[in-house]
C-alpha positions as CSV (number, residue, x, y, z in Angstrom):
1,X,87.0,127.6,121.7
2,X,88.1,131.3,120.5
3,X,91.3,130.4,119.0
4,X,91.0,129.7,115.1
5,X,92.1,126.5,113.7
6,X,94.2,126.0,110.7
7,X,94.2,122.4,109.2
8,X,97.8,121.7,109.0
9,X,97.6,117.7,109.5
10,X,95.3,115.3,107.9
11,X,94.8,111.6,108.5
12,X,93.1,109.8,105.5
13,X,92.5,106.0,105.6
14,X,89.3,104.4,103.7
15,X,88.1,101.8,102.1
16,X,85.8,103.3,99.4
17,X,88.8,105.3,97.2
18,X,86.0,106.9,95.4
19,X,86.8,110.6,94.9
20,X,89.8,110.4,96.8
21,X,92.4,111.6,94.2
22,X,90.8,115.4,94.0
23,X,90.5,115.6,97.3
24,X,94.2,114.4,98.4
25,X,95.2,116.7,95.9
26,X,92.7,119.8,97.5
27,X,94.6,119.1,100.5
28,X,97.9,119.4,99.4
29,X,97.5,122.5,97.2
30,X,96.1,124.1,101.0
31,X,99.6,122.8,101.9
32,X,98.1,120.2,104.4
33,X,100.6,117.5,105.2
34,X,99.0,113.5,104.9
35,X,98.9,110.9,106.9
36,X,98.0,107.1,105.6
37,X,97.8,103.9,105.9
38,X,98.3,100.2,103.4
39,X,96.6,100.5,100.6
40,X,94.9,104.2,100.8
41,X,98.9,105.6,101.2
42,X,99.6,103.4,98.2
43,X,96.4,104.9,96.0
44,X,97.7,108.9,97.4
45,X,101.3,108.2,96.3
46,X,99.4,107.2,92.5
47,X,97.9,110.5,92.7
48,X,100.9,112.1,92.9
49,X,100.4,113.7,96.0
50,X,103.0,113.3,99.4
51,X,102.3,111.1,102.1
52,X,103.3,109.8,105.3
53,X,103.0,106.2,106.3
54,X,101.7,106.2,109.7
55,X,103.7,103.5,111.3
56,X,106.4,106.6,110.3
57,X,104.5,108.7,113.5
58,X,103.9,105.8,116.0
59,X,107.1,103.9,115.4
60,X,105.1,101.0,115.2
61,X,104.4,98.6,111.8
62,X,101.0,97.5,111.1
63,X,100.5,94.2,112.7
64,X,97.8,91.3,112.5
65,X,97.4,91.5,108.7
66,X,96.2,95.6,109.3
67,X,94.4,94.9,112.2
68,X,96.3,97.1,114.9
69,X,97.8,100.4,112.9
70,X,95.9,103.1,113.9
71,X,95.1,102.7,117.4
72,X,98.2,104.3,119.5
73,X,98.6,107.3,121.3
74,X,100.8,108.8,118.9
75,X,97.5,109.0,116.7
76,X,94.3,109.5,119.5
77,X,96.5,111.7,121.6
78,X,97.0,114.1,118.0
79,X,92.9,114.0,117.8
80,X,91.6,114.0,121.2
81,X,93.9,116.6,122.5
82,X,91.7,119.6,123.6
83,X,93.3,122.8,121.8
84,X,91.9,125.7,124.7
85,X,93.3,123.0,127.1
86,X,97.2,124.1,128.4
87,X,97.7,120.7,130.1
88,X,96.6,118.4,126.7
89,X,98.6,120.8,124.9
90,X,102.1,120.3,127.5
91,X,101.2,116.9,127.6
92,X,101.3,115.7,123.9
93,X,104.0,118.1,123.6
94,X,106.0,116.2,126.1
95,X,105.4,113.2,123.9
96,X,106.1,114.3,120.7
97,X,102.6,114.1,119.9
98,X,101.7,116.4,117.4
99,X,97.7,117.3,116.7
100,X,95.5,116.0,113.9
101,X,92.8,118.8,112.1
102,X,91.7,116.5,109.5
103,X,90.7,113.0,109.6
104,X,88.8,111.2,106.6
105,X,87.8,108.1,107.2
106,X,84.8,105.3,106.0
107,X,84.3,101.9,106.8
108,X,85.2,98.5,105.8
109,X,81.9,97.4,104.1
110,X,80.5,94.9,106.4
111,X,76.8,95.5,105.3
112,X,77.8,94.8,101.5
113,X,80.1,91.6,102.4
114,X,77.1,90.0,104.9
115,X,74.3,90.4,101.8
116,X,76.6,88.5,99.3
117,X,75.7,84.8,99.2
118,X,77.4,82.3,101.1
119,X,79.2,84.8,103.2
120,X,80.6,83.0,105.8
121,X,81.0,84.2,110.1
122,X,84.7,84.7,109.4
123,X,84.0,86.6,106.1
124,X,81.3,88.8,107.9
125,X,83.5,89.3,111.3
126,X,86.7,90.0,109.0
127,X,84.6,93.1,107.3
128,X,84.1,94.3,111.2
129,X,85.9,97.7,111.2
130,X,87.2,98.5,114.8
131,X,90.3,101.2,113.7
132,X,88.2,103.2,111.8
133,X,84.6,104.3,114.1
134,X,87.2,104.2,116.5
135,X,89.2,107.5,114.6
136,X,85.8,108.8,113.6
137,X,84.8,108.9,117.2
138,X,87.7,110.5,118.9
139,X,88.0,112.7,115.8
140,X,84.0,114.2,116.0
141,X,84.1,114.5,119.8
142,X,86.6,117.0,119.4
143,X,84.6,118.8,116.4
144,X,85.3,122.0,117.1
145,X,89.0,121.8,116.1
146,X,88.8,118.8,113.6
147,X,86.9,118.0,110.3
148,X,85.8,114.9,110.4
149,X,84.7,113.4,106.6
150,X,83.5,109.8,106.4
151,X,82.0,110.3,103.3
152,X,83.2,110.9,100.1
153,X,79.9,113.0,99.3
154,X,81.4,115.4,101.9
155,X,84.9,116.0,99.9
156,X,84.3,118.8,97.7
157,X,82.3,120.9,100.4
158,X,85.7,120.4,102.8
159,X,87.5,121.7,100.1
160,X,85.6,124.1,99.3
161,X,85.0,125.4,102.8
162,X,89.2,125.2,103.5
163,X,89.6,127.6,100.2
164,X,87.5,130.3,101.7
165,X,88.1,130.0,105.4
166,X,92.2,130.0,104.3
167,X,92.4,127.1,105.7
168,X,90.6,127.1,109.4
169,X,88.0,125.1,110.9
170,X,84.4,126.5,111.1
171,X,83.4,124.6,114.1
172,X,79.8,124.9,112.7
173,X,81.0,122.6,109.9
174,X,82.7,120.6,112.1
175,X,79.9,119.8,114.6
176,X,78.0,119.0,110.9
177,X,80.4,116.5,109.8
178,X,80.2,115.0,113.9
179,X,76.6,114.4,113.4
180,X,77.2,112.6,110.6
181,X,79.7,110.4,112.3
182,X,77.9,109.8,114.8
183,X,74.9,108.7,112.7
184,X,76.7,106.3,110.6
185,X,78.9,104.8,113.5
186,X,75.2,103.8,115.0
187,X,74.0,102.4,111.6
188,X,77.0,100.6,111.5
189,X,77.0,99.0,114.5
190,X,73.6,98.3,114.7
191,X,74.0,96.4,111.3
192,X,76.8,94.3,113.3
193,X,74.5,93.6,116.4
194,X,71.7,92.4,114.4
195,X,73.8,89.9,112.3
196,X,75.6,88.5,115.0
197,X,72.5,88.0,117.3
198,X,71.1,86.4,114.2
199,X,73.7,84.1,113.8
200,X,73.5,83.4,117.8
201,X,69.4,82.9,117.3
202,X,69.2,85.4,119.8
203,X,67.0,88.3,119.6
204,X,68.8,92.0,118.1
């Protein structure tokens, strides 16, 4: 990919708020419009900082008590659209789908809920994040023309890196951030697997 590219758009949805109020507020002073959901939209509003509620893009309110918000094509079309590509770029164009650059996103802490005593199935499967490795996926596969932070450990270096690139995506970074992803989207579900097989008695 030779074209450079400029975070204009940012998704950020997380459970861990940690660190999130200087870093919302990096973004907008880079004049990068947010996207959020429930409770994070709520916390970057606080903060004093502009957001947009996503069921604002898809048209769509969160349903099943925040189960299904994220996961619609007015969201993964904006994140897995190929930039050097002319056909993903007509084709979320004819759908009004406008592209992502940012996403920061961490899980719903299922390894912390399942080591608390007397955690129940439902408690455990409740704490089972699908929207989330789901955004972080589609987000690092296309790492060359998104920034992909699930941690907040990685917040100031985004920053940081935006301020001196003006803005654009070193696709270096991004593949760095990808790795990461990746990495903790294995942990993650191999933390699931093991619990469930456990509670199944069958073998992880």
């Amino acid at each position: 990919m030779s074209q450079q590219i400029k975070v204009e758009r940012a998704l950020v949805s997380v459970w861990d708020k940690s660190g999130l109020e200087p870093f919302v507020q990096g973004l907008q002073d880079l004049g990068v419009k947010i996207l959020s959901t429930g409770g994070t939209a709520r916390a970057i509003r606080e903060a004093g900082v502009e957001v947009t509620d996503v069921a604002q893009v898809t048209g769509f309110p969160e349903i099943l008590d925040g189960r299904v918000k994220t996961l619609h094509p007015a969201i993964h079309g904006g994140l897995l659209a190929r930039r050097d590509d002319e056909a993903h770029m007509q084709t979320i164009a004819e759908h009004g789908i406008e592209t992502i650059d940012l996403v920061c996103v961490n899980l719903y802490p299922f390894e912390q809920t399942i080591s608390r005593p007397g955690c129940t199935l439902d408690e455990a499967v409740e704490n089972i994040d699908i929207g989330g490795p789901t955004m972080l996926r589609s987000s690092a596969k296309n790492f060359r023309a998104i920034y992909v932070v699930s941690s907040p450990a990685q917040y100031a270096e985004t920053i940081e890196r935006l301020r001196a690139d003006g803005g654009h995506i070193d696709p270096v970074y991004g593949q760095r951030l990808a790795v990461d992803v990746y990495r903790q989207t294995s942990r993650y579900d191999a933390a699931i697997t093991a619990y469930l097989a456990a509670q199944s008695g069958l073998p992880s």
